[in-house]
Z-matrix of the N, CA and C atoms (Angstrom, degrees):
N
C 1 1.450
C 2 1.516 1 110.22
N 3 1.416 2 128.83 1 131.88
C 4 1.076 3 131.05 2 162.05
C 5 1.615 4 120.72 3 -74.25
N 6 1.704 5 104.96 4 156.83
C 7 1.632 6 95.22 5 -166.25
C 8 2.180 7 76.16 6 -90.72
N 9 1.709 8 61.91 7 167.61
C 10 1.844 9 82.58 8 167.16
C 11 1.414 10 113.15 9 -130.91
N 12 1.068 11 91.04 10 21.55
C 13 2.042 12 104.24 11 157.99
C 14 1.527 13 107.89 12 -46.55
N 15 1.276 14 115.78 13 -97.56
C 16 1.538 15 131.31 14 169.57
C 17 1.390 16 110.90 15 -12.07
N 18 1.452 17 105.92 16 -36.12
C 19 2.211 18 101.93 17 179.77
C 20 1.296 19 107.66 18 -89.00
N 21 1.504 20 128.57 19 -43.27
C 22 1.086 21 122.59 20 148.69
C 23 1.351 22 145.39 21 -23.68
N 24 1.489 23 115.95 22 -71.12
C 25 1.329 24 132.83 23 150.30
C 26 1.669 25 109.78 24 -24.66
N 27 1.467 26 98.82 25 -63.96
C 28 1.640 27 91.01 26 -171.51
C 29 1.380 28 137.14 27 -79.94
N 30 1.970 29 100.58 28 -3.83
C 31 1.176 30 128.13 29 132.78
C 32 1.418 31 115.02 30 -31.48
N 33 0.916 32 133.06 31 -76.56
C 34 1.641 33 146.15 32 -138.41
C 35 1.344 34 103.92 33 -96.80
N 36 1.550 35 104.89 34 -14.39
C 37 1.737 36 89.31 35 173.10
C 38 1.337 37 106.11 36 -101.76
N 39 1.491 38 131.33 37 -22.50
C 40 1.027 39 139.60 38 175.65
C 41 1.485 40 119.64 39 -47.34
N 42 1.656 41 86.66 40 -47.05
C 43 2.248 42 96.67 41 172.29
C 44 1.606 43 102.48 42 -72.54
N 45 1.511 44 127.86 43 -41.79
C 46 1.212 45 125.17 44 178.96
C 47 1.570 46 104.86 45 -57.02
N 48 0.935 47 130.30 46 -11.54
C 49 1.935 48 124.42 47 -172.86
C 50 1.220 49 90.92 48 -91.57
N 51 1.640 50 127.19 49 -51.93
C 52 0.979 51 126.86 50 -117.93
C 53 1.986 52 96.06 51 -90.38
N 54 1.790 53 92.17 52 -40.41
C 55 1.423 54 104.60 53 167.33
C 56 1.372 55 99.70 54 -56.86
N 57 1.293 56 142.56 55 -71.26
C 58 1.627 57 120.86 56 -154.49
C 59 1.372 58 99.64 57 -59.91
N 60 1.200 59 130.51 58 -28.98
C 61 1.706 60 115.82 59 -165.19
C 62 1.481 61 116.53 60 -69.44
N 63 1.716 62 108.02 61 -12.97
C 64 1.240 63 111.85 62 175.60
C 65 1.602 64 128.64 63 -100.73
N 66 1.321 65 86.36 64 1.17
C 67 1.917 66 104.82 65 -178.46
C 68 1.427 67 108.58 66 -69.73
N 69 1.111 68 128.46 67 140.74
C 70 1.966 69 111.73 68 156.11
C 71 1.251 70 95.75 69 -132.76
N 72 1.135 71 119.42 70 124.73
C 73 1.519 72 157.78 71 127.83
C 74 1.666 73 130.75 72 -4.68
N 75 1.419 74 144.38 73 47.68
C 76 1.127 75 116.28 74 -138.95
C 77 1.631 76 91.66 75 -109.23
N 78 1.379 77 137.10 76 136.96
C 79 1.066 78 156.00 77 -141.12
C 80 1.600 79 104.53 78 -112.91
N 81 1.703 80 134.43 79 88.42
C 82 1.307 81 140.22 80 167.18
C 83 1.256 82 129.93 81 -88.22
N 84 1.223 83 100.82 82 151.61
C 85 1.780 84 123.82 83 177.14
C 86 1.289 85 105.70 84 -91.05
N 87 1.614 86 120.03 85 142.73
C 88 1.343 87 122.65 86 152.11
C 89 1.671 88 112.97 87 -57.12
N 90 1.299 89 126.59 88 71.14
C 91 1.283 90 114.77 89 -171.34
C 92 1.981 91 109.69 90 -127.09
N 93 0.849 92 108.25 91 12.59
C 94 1.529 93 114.40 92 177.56
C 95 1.552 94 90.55 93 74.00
N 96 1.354 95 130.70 94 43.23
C 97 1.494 96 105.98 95 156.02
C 98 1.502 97 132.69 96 -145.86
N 99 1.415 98 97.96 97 143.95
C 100 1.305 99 96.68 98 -155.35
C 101 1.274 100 137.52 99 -61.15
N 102 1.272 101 141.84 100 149.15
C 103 1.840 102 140.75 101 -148.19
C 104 1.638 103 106.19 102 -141.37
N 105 1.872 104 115.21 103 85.11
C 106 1.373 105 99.97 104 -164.19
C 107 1.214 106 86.40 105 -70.09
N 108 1.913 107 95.73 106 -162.48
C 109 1.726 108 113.98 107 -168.45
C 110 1.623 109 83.61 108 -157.08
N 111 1.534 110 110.88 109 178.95
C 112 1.274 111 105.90 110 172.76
C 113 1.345 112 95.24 111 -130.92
N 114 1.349 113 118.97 112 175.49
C 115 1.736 114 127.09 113 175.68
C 116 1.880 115 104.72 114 -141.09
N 117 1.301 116 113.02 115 106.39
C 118 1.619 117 93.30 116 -174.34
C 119 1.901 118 88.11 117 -159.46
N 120 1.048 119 113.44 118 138.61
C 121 1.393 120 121.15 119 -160.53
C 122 1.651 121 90.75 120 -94.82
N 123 1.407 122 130.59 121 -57.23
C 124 1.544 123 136.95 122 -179.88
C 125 1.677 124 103.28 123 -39.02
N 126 1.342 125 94.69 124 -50.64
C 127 1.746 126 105.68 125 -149.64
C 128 1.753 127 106.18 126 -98.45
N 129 1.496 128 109.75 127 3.93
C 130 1.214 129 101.64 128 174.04
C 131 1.926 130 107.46 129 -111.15
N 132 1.663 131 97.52 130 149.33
C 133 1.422 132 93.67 131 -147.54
C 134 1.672 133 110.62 132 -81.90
N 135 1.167 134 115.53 133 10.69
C 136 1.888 135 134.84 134 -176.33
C 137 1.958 136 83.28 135 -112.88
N 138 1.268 137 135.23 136 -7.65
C 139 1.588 138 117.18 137 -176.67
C 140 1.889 139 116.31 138 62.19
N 141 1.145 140 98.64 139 1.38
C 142 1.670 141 103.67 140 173.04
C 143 1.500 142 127.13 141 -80.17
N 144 1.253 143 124.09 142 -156.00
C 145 1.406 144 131.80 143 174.46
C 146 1.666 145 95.85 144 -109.63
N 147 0.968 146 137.80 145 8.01
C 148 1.585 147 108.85 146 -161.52
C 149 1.711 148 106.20 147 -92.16
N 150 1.410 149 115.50 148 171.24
C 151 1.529 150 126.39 149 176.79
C 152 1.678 151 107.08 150 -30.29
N 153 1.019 152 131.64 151 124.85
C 154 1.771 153 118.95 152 155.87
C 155 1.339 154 114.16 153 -126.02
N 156 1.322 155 119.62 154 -170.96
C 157 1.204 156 126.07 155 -169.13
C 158 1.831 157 90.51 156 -90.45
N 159 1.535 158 105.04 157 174.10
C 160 1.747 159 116.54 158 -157.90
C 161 2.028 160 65.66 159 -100.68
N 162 1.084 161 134.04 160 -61.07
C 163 1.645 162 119.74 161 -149.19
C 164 1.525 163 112.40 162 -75.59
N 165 1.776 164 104.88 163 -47.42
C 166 1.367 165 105.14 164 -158.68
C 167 1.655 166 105.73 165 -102.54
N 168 1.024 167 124.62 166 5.13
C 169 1.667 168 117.26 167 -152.95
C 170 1.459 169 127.07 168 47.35
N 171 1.583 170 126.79 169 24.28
C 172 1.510 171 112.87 170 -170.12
C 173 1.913 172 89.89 171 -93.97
N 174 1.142 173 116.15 172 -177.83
C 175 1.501 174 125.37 173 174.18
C 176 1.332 175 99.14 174 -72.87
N 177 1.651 176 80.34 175 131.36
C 178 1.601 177 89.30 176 174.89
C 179 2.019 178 105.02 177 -109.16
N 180 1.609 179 115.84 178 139.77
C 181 1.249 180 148.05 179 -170.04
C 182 1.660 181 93.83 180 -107.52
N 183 1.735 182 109.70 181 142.35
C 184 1.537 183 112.89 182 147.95
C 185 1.532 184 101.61 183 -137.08
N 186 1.471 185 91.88 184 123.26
C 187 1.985 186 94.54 185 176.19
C 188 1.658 187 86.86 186 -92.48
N 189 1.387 188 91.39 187 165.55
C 190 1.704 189 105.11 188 174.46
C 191 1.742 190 94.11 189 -169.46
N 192 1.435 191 105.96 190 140.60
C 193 1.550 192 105.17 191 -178.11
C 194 1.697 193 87.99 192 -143.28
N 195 1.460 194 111.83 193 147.44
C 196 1.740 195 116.48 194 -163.62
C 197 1.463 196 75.06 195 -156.17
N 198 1.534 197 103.30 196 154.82
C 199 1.058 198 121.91 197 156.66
C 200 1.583 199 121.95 198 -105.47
N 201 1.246 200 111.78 199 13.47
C 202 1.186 201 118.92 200 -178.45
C 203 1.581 202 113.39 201 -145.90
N 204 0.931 203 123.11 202 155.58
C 205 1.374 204 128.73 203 -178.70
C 206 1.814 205 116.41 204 -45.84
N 207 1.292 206 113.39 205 138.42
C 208 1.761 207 107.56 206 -179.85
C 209 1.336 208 99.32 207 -154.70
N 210 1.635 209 88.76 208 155.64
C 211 2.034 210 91.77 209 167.81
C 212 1.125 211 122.74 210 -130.04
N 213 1.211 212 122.64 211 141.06
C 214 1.221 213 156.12 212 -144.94
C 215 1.640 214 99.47 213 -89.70
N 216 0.723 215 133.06 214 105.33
C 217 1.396 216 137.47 215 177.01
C 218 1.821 217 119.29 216 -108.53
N 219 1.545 218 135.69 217 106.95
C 220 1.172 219 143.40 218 -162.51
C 221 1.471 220 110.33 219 -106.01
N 222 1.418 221 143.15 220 110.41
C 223 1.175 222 122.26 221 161.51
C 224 1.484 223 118.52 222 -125.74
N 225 1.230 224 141.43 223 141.23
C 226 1.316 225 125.72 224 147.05
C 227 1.302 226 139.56 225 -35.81
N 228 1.033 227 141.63 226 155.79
C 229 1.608 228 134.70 227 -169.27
C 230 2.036 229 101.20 228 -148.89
N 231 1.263 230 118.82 229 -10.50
C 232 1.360 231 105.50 230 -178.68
C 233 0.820 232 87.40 231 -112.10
N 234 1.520 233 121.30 232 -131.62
C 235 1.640 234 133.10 233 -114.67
C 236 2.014 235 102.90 234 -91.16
N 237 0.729 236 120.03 235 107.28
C 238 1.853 237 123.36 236 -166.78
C 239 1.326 238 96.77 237 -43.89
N 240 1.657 239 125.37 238 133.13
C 241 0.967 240 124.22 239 157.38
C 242 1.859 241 99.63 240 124.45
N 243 0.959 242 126.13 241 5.39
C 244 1.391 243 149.10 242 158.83
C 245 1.587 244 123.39 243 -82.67
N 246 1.827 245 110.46 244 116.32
C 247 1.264 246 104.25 245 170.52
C 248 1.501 247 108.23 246 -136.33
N 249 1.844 248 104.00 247 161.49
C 250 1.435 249 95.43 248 -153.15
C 251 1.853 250 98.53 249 -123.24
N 252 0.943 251 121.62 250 148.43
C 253 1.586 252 110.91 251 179.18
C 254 1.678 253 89.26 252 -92.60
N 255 1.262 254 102.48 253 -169.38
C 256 1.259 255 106.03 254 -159.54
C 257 1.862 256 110.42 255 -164.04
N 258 1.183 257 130.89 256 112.45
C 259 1.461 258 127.78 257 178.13
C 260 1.328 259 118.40 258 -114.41
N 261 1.638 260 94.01 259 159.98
C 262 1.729 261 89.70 260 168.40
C 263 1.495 262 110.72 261 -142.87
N 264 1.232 263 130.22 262 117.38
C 265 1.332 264 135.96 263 -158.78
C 266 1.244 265 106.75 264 66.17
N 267 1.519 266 124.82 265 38.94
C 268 1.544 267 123.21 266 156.41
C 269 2.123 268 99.44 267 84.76
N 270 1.295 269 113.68 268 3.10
C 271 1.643 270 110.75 269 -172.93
C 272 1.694 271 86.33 270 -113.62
N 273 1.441 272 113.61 271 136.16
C 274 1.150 273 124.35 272 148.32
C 275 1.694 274 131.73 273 -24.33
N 276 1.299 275 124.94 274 99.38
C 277 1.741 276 119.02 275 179.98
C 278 1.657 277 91.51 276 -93.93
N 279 1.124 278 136.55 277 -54.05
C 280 1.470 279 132.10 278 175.25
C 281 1.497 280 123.71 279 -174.72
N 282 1.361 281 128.94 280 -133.93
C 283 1.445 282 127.77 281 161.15
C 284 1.615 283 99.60 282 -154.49
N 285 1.463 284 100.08 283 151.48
C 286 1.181 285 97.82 284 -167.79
C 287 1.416 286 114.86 285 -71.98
N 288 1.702 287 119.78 286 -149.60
C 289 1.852 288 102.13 287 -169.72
C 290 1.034 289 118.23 288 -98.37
N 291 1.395 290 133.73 289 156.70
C 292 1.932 291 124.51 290 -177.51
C 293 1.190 292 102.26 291 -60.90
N 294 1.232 293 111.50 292 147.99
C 295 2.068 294 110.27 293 158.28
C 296 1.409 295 101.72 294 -165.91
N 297 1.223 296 131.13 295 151.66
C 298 1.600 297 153.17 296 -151.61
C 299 1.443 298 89.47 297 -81.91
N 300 1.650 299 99.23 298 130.96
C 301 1.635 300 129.78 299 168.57
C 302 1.643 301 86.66 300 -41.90
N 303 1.319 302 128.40 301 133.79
C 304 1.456 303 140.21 302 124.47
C 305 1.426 304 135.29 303 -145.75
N 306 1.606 305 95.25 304 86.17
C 307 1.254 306 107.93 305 -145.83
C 308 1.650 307 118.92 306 -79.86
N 309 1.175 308 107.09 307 14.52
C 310 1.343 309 136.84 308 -167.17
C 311 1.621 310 112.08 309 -110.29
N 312 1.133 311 95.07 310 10.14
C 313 1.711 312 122.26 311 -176.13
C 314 1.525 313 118.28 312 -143.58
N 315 1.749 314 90.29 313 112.34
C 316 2.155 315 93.65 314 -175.17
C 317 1.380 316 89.20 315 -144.06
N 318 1.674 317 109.43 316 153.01
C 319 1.156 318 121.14 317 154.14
C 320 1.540 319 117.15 318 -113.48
N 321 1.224 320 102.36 319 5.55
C 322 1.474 321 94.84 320 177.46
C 323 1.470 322 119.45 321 78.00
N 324 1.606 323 106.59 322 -137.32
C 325 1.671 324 109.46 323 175.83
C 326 1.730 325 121.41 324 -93.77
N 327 1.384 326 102.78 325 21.77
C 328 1.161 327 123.00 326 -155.62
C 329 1.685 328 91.58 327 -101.90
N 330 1.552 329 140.00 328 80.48
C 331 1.461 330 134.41 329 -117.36
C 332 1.641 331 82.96 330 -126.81
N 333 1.788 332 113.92 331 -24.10
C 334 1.790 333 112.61 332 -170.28
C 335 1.729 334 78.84 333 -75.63
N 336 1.105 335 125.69 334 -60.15
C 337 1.576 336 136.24 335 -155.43
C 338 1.542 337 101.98 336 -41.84
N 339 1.312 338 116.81 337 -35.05
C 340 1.578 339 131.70 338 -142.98
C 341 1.773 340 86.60 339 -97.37
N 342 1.793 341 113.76 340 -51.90
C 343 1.562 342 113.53 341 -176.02
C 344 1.489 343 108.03 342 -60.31
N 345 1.501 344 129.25 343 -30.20
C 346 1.370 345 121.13 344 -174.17
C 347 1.203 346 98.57 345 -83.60
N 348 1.323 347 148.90 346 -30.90
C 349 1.435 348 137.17 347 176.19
C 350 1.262 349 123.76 348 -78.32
N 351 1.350 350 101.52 349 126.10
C 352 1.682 351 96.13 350 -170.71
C 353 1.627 352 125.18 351 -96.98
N 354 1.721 353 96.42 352 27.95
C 355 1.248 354 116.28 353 168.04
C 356 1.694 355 119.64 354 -74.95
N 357 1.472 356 97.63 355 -10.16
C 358 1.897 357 97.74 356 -153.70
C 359 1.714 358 71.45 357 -127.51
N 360 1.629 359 93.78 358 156.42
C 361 1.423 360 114.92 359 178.24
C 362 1.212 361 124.37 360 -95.36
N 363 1.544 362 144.62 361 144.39
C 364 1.402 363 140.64 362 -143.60
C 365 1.395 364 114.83 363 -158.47
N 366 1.311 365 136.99 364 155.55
C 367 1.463 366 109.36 365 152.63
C 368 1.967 367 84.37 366 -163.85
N 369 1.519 368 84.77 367 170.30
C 370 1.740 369 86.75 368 174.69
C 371 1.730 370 89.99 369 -137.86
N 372 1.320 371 79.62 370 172.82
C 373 1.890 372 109.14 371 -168.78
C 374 1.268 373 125.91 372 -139.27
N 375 1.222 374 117.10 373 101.00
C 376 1.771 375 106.43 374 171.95
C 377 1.465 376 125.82 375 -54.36
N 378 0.955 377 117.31 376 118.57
C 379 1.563 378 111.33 377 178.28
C 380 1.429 379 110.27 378 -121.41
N 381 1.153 380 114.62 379 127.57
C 382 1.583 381 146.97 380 -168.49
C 383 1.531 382 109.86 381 -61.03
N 384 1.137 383 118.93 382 115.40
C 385 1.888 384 115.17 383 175.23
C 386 1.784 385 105.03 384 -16.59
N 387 0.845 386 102.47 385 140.86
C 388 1.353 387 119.09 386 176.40
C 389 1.346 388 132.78 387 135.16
N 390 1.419 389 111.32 388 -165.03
C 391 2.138 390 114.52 389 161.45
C 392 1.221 391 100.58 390 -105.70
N 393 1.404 392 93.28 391 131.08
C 394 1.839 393 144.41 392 176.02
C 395 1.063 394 107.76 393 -108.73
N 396 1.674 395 109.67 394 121.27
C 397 1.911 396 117.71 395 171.11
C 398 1.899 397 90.96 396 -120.57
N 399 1.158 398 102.82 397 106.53
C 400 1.984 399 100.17 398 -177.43
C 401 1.656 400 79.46 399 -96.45
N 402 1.074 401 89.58 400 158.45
C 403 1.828 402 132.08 401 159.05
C 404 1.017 403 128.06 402 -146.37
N 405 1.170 404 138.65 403 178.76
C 406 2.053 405 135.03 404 169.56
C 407 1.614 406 82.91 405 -172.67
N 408 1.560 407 85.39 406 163.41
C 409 1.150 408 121.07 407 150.60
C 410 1.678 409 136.21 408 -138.66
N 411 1.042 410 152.54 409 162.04
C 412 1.556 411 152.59 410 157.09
C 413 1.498 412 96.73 411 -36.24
N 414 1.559 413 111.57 412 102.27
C 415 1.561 414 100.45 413 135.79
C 416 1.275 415 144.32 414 -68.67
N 417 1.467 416 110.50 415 -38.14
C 418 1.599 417 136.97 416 -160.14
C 419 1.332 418 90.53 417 -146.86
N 420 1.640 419 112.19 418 131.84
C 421 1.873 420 111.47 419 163.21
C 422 1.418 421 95.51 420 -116.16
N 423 1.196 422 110.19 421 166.91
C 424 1.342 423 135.04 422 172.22
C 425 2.152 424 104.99 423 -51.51
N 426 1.182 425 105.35 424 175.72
C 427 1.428 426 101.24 425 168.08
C 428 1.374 427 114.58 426 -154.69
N 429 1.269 428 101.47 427 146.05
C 430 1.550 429 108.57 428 -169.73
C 431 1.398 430 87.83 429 -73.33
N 432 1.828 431 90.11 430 -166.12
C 433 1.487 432 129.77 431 -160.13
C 434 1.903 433 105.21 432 -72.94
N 435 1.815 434 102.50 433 -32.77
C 436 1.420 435 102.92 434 179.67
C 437 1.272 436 124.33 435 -62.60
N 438 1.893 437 105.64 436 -30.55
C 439 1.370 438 142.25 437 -129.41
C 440 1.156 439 125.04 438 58.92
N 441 0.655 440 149.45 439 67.70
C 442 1.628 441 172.15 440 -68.79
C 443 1.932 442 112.55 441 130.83
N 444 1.349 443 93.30 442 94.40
C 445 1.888 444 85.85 443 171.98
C 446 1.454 445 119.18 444 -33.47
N 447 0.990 446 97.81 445 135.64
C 448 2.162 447 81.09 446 151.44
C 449 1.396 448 126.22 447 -110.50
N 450 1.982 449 109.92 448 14.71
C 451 1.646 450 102.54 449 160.86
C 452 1.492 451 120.59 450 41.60
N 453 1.507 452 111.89 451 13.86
C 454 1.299 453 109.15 452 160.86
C 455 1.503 454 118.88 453 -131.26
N 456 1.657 455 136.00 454 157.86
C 457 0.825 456 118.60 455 -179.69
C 458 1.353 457 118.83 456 -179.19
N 459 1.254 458 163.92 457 144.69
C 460 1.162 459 145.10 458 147.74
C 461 1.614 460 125.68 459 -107.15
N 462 1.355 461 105.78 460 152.09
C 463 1.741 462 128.75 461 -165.01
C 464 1.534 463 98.99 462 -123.63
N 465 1.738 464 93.09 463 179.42
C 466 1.520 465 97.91 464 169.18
C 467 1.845 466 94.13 465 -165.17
N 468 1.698 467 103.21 466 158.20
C 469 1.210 468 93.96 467 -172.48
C 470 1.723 469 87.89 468 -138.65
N 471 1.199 470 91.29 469 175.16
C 472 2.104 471 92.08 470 -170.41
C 473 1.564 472 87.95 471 -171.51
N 474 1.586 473 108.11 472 141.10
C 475 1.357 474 145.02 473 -171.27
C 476 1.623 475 105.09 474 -103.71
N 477 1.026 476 127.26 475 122.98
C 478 1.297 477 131.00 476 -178.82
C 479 1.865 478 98.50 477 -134.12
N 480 1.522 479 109.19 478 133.76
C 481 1.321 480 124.55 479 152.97
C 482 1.549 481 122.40 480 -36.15
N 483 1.416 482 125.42 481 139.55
C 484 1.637 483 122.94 482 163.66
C 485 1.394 484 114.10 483 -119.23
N 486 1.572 485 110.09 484 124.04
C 487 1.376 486 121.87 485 -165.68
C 488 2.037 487 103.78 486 -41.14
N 489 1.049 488 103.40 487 147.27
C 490 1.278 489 102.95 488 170.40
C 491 1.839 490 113.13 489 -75.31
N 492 1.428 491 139.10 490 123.74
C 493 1.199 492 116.30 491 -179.43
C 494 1.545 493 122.62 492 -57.87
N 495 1.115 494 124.19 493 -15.86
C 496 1.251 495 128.89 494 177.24
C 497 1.982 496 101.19 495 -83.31
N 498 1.094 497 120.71 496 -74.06
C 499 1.435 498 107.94 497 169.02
C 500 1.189 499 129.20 498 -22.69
N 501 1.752 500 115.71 499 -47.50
C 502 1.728 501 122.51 500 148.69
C 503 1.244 502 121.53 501 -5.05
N 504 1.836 503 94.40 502 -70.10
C 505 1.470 504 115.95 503 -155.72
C 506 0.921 505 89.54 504 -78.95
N 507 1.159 506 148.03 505 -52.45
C 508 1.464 507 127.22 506 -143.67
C 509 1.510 508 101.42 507 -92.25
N 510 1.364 509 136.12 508 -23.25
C 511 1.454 510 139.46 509 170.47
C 512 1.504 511 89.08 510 -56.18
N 513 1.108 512 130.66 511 -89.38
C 514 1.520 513 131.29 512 -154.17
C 515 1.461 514 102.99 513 -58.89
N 516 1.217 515 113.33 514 -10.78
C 517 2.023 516 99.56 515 178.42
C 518 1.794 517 105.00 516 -86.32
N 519 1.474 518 100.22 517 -31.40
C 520 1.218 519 113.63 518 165.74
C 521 1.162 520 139.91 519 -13.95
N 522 1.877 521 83.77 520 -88.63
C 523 1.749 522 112.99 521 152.65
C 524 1.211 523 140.04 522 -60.81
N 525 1.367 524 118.41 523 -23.74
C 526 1.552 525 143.85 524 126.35
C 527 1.302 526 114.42 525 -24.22
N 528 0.986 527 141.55 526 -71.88
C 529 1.513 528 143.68 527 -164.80
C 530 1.857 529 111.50 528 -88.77
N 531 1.812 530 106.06 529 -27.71
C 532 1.120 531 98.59 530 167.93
C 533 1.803 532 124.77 531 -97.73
N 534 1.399 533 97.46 532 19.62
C 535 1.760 534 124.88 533 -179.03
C 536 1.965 535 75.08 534 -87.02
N 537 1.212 536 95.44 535 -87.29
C 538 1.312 537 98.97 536 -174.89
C 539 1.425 538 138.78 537 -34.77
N 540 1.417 539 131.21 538 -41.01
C 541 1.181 540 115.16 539 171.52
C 542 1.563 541 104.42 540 -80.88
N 543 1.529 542 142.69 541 -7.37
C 544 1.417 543 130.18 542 -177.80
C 545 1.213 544 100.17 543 -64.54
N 546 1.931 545 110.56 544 -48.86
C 547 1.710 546 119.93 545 -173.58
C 548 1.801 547 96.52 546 -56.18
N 549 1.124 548 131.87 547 -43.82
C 550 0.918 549 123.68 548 -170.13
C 551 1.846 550 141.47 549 -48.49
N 552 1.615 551 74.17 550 -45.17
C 553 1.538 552 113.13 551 179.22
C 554 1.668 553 101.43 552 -80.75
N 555 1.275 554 123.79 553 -45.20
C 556 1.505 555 116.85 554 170.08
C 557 1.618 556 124.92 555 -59.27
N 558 1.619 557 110.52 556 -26.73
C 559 1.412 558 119.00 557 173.14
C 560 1.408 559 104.30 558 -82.36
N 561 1.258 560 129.66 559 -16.46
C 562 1.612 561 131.09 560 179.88
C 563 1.484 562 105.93 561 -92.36
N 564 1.170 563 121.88 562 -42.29
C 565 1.346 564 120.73 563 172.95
C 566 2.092 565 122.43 564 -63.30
N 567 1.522 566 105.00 565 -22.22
C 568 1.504 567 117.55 566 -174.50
C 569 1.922 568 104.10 567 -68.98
């Protein structure tokens, strides 16, 4: 009998190629800006819930590397009533916050509109100097009128800088001392 190891094997790397060839990668700045994603079970090309791209449906990846501390900010942007877990290097960071199906309510790509409403679900994350691989997927979708998910949806996530505490200090001692000599100069000038 021959083994069927070797067909196997070359099975398994074949799906392993085949998955990275469909991933894209999109490469962020700590810059406050926002990075939709899509969520659609039809249109994504594995048929799952996870992050995809808005054109092609393959999995969508965000690397991000900082040398300084940043946060991670997650919100929904479609249908209200959608929450998304969220990873980084493949380990659980959390899921975003509960909030009531209203699926009759979207802002679309409109992601500041979506963080001030506390209809859509959100969360932020400190993330530690270093390289960051985020992913998510749909925990909870919204539900239609039947009750019936609709497993579709779009979000957006955005990287923002964290003040250094020492930069803090020295900004406000700054302004502190230059509060002070203006007052100074106005009591010298009276």
């Amino acid at each position: 009998m021959k083994s069927r190891l070797p067909a196997v094997l070359t099975a398994i790397m074949a799906l392993a190629c085949a998955a990275t060839a469909s991933a894209e990668t999109i490469s962020i700045a700590a810059d406050n800006t926002w990075h939709a994603f899509d969520v659609d079970e039809f249109m994504s090309q594995s048929g799952a819930l996870e992050w995809i791209g808005l054109d092609d449906g393959s999995a969508l990846t965000f690397s991000l590397t900082t040398a300084t501390e940043t946060l991670l900010t997650v919100v929904d942007g479609g249908f209200a009533g959608d929450r998304f877990q969220v990873f980084d290097q493949g380990n659980l960071l959390g899921a975003t916050s509960v909030v009531a199906s209203l699926a009759s309510t979207s802002v679309g790509l409109n992601f500041d509109a979506a963080l001030a409403n506390s209809n859509y679900s959100f969360a932020t994350y400190l993330l530690a100097a270093g390289t960051h691989t985020i992913t998510g997927l749909l925990s909870q979708s919204a539900i239609d009128g039947s009750g019936s998910p609709f497993n579709a949806t779009v979000g957006g996530l955005r990287v923002t800088p964290v003040p250094l505490p020492g930069a803090l200090l020295m900004f406000l001692s700054g302004s502190g001392l230059l509060g002070f000599m203006r007052r100074r100069q106005s009591l010298a000038a009276a």
